[in-house]
N, C-alpha and C positions, 0 to 999 in steps of 0.2 A: 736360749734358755738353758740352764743349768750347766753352760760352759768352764765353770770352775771345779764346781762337783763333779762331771764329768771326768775332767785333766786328773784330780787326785784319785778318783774311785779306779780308772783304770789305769792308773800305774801301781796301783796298790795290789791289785789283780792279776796284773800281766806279771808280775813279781813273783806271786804266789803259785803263777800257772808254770814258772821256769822252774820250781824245785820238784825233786822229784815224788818226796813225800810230806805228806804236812802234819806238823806236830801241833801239840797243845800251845808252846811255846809262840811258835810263829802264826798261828793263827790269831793269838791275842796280840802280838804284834799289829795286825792287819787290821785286824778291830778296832787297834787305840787310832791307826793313823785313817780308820772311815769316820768314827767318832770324830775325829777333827773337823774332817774335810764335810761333816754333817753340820758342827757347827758355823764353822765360816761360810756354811751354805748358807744361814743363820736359821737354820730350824730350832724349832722350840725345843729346850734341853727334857722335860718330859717324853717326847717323841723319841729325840736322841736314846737317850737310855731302853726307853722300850724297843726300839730299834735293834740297840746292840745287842739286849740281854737275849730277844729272838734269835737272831744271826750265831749268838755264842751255844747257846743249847740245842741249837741244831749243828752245828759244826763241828763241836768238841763232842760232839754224841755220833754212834755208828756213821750217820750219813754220809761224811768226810773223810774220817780218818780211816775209815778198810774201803774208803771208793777205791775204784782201780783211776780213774781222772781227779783226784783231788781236788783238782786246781779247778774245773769244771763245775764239779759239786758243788763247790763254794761258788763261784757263781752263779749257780741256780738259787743257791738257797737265799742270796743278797737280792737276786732280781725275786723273788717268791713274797720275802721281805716288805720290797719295796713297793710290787703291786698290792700289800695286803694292809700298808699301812696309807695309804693312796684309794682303796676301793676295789673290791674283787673287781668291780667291771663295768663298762660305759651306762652311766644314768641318765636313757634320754629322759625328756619331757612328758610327763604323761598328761596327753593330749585327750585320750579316749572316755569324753564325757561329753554331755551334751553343751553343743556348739551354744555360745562363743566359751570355747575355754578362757578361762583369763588369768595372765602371766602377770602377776604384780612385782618391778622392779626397787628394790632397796641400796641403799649403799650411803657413801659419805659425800660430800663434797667435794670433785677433782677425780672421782671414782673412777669415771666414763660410763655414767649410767644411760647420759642420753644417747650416745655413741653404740653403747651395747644392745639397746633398743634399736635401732634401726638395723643392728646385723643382725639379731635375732630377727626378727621380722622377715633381712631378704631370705636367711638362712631358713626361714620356716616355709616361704614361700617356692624358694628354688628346688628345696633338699624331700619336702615335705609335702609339697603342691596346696601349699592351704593359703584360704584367703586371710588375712590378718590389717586388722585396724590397728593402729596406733595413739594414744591418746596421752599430754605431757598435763600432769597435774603442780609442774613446780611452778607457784606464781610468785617466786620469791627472786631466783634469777635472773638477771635482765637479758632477755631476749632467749631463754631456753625456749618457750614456748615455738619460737620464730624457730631456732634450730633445730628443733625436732618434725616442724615440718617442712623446711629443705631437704633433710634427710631423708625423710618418708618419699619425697617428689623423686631422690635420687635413688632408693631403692624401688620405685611403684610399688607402692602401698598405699593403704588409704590413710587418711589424717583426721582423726575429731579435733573441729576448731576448739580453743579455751581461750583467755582472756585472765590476766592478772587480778581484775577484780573480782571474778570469780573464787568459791573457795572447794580448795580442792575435792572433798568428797562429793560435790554438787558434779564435776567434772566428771568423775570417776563412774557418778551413777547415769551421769547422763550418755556417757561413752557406751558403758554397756546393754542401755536400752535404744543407744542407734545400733547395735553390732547384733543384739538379738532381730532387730527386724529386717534389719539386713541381710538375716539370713548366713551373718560371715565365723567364720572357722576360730581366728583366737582375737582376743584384744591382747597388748601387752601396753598397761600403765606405767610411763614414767615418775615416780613421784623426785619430790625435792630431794637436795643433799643436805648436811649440817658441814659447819668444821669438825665439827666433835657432836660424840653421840649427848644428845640431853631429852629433857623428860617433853617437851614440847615436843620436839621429832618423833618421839617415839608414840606419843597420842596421837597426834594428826595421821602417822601410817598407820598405825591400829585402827584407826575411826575409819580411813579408806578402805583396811583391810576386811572389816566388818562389812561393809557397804557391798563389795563386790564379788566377795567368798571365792579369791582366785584357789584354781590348782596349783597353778607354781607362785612361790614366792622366795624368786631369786636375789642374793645378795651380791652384789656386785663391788669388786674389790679390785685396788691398785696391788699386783702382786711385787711390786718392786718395792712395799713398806715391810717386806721381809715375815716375820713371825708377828708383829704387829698386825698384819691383816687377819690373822688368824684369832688373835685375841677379840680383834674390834669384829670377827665374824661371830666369835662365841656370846658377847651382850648384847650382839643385833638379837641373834638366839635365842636369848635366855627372855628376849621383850617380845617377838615375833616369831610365828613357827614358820622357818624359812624350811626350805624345802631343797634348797642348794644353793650351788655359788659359780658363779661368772669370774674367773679370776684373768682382768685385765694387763696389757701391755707386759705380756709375759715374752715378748719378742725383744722389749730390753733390758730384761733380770738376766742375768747371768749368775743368778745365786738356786732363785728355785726354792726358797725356806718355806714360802709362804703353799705351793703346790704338794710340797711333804709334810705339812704340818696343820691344814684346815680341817682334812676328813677325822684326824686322831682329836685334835682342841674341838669341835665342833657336833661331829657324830654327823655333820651335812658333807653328799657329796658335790665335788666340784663337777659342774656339766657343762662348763664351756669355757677355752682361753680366749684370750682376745688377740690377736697375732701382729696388728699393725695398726694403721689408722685407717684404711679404707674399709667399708661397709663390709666386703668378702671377706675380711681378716678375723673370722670367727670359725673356730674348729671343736668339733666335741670332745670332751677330755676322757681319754682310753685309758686308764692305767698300766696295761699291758704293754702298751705301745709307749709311753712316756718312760715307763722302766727302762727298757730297751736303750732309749735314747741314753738312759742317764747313764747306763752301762756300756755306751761310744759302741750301740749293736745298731744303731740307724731306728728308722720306723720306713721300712721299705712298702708295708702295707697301703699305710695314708699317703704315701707318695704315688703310690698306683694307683689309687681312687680319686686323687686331685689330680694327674694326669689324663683320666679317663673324663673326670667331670669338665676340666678347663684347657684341653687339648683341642683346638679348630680340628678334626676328623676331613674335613673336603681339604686343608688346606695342608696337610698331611699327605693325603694322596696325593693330590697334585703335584707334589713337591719331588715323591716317591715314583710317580709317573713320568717327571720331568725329566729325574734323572736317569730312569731306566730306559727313556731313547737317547742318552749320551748328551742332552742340552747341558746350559753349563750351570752352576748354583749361581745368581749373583746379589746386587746387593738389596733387592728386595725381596727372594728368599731369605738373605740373613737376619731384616730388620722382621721380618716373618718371627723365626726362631725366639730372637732378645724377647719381641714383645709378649710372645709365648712365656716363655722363662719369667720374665716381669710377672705376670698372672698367673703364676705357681708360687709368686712370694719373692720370685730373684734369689740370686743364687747361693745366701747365708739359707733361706729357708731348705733350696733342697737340699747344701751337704749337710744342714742340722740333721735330715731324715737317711741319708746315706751309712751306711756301716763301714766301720772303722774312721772316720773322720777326726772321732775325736782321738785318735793316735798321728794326726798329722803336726808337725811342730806347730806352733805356735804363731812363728812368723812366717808360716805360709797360710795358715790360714785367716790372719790379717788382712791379707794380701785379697780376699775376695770380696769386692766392693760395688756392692750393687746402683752407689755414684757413676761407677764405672758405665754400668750398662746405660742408664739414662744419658748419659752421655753420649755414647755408642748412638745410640737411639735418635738421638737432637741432631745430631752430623748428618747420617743419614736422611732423616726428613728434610735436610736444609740442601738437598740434593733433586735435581730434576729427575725425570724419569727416564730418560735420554741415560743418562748418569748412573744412575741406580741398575742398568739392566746393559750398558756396557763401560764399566769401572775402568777400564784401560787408557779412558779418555780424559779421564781425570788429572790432568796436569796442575802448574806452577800457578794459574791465574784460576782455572777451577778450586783448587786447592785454596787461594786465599777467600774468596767470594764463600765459599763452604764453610771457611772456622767463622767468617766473619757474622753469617746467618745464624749459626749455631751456636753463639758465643764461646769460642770453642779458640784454643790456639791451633796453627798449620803443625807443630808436632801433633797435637791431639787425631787430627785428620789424617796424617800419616800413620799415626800406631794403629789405627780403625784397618788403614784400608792394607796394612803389615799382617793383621789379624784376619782378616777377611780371606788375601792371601793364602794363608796357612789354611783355612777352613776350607776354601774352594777345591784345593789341594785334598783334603779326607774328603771331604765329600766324589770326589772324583775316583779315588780310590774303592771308597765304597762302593758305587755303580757298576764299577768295574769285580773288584773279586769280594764282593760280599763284604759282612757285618765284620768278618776276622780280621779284612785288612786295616779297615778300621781303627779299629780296637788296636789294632799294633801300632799303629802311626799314632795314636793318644798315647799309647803306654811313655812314649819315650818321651813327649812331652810333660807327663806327668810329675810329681816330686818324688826324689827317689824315700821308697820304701809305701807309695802308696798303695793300696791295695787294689790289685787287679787281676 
């Protein structure tokens, strides 16, 4: 997400950090070419303006211009900006009322509202330790009802059965007087989507909403329809008092207009991306920590609390055990690692939260293809355990029997176990003189100018 904003905001920046003083002059400079890069982001040009005219009045006033770091200043005052037009600060859920809270879900058709329901759900469950029901009131969809509770089966959660001929507020009330004697923590209602908002959508979720009196009622949006989601947030608004926004598959926006431009159009904040398609692919929205990223500073925070949360810890030691009596790494410590990596998002997600990334060219960062690892992944499994634990043995007839299990070509098999190679190798290294030698044996594999 916001990979293009990103590329223009800090070359604009790293520009401005190489002179040695900053005038009136070149600072409007700077401004016209973030103004750009705001709108090809495609935020809405209201935001845009109130954006710049911020950034310009603090810039072109003491703040900057007698700093002793110019260049610095201005990007405080860009990321200060950015977190304030975004939300001083993460809006969790406010849970704290008598059980069953109930979360009512909004959005459009194609949204991912039933999707976003079942991560909220494991995300409330795992993050939050609370019991939560799920209950889908579109009886318009063919077979949502059916999806939402596969979903529910896949995260453990519980399901209220419905039925299409059912009409939705009947569902809705009857959901929350199974969840009141159940004694259980939240409901969150799925309700139906439209193509477009109209006055029937808009009575039937008011009639549910009346019904059930949730605390949250979240809007759920496709953030790849740019400043459009933003607009279609603001009439959901103006019909519903939403309470915030779910802003979906924001792991394939590469613009970001709609994450800079819902809290200013809307006055609601956003309290959670949607990051993939699997159920875990739900993250609460930091503004602090999204600035950061926009400004290619990483989000080094979230990456150490999803590595805390989704790191195997025994399989870790072990590993660190293994190698500290001199054993060797082999190829089921490796598929170890990938699969780890894979459950962190793979590897676009973690350099998206790395610092400096987004100063690496372009066509290396192409180059990271988390195909790749499932791939990696498929060879390996299509391998005995004989195999897997002494790689040497791996010749010409193991070698074809391997791609052919893996659907995989004999190059592909090769580059695996070329790679493995090189790995076994730092890891060997490491055992021996510690974290530093490490670190040196990657440096040089690294692209020149990256940051280490």
């Amino acid at each position: 997400m916001f990979d293009n904003l990103t590329e223009r905001l800090t070359h604009t920046i790293k520009r401005l950090r190489g002179q040695g003083r900053l005038s009136e002059d070149n600072i409007k400079e700077a401004l016209r070419e973030v103004r750009v890069a705001l709108l090809e982001a495609d935020v809405a040009l209201p935001v845009v303006k109130e954006f710049v005219d911020k950034v310009r009045a603090r810039a072109i006033g003491q703040e900057v211009l007698q700093s002793l770091t110019p260049g610095q200043a201005l990007v405080k005052i860009v990321n200060d900006e950015l977190v304030s037009i975004m939300g001083e600060a993460c809006d969790g859920l406010q849970l704290n009322v008598q059980p069953p809270a109930v979360v009512l879900m909004a959005g459009l058709q194609g949204s991912g509202k039933t999707t976003s329901t079942a991560k909220l759900a494991r995300w409330l469950k795992e993050r939050e330790k609370k019991s939560v029901l799920v209950a889908s009131c579109d009886v318009y969809r063919p077979a949502a009802i059916d999806q939402l509770k596969t979903l529910a089966g896949e995260v453990e959660t519980e399901f209220f059965p419905s039925d299409p001929g059912q009409k939705p507020v009947e569902i809705a009330a009857q959901a929350l007087d199974y969840a009141r004697k159940k004694h259980l923590d939240v409901l969150i209602i799925d309700t139906a989507g439209r193509l477009h908002i109209d006055a029937d959508m808009m009575e039937e979720i008011r009639a549910i909403h009346a019904a059930v009196s949730p605390v949250e009622t979240l809007f759920v949006v496709d953030s790849m329809t740019g400043q459009d989601a933003a607009n279609t947030a603001r009439v959901f608004n103006d019909a519903l008092p939403l309470t915030g926004v779910i802003l979906t598959k924001a792991d394939g926006d590469a613009r970001g207009g709609a994450a800079l431009s819902i809290r200013s159009i809307t006055g609601r904040p956003i309290k959670f991306l949607g990051v993939g398609e699997k159920t875990a692919a739900l993250e609460p929205f930091h503004p602090d920590r999204v600035a950061s990223r926009i400004l290619g500073m990483g989000d080094v925070l979230s990456l150490v609390e999803e590595a805390e949360r989704k790191i195997d810890r025994s399989k870790a030691e072990k590993l660190a055990g293994k190698l500290g009596k001199g054993k060797r790494f082999d190829l089921e410590d490796f598929h170890d690692q990938l699969e780890q990596m894979m459950g962190m998002g793979g590897l676009s997600s973690l350099m998206d939260k790395l610092p400096g990334m987004g100063q690496l060219p372009t066509e290396v960062r192409n180059q990271v293809n988390d195909g790749e690892m499932q791939r990696m992944l498929a060879i390996i499994r299509s391998m005995t355990m004989k195999e897997r634990q002494f790689p040497d043995i791996i010749k010409g007839s193991r070698r074809r029997r391997i791609a052919a299990g893996s659907g995989t070509q004999i190059q592909d098999v090769n580059r695996l176990l070329k790679q493995f190679m090189q790995m076994q190798k730092m890891m060997k290294k490491m055992s021996k003189g510690g974290m530093k030698n490490m670190m040196r044996g990657l440096k040089g594999r690294m692209p020149q100018g990256f940051p280490m």
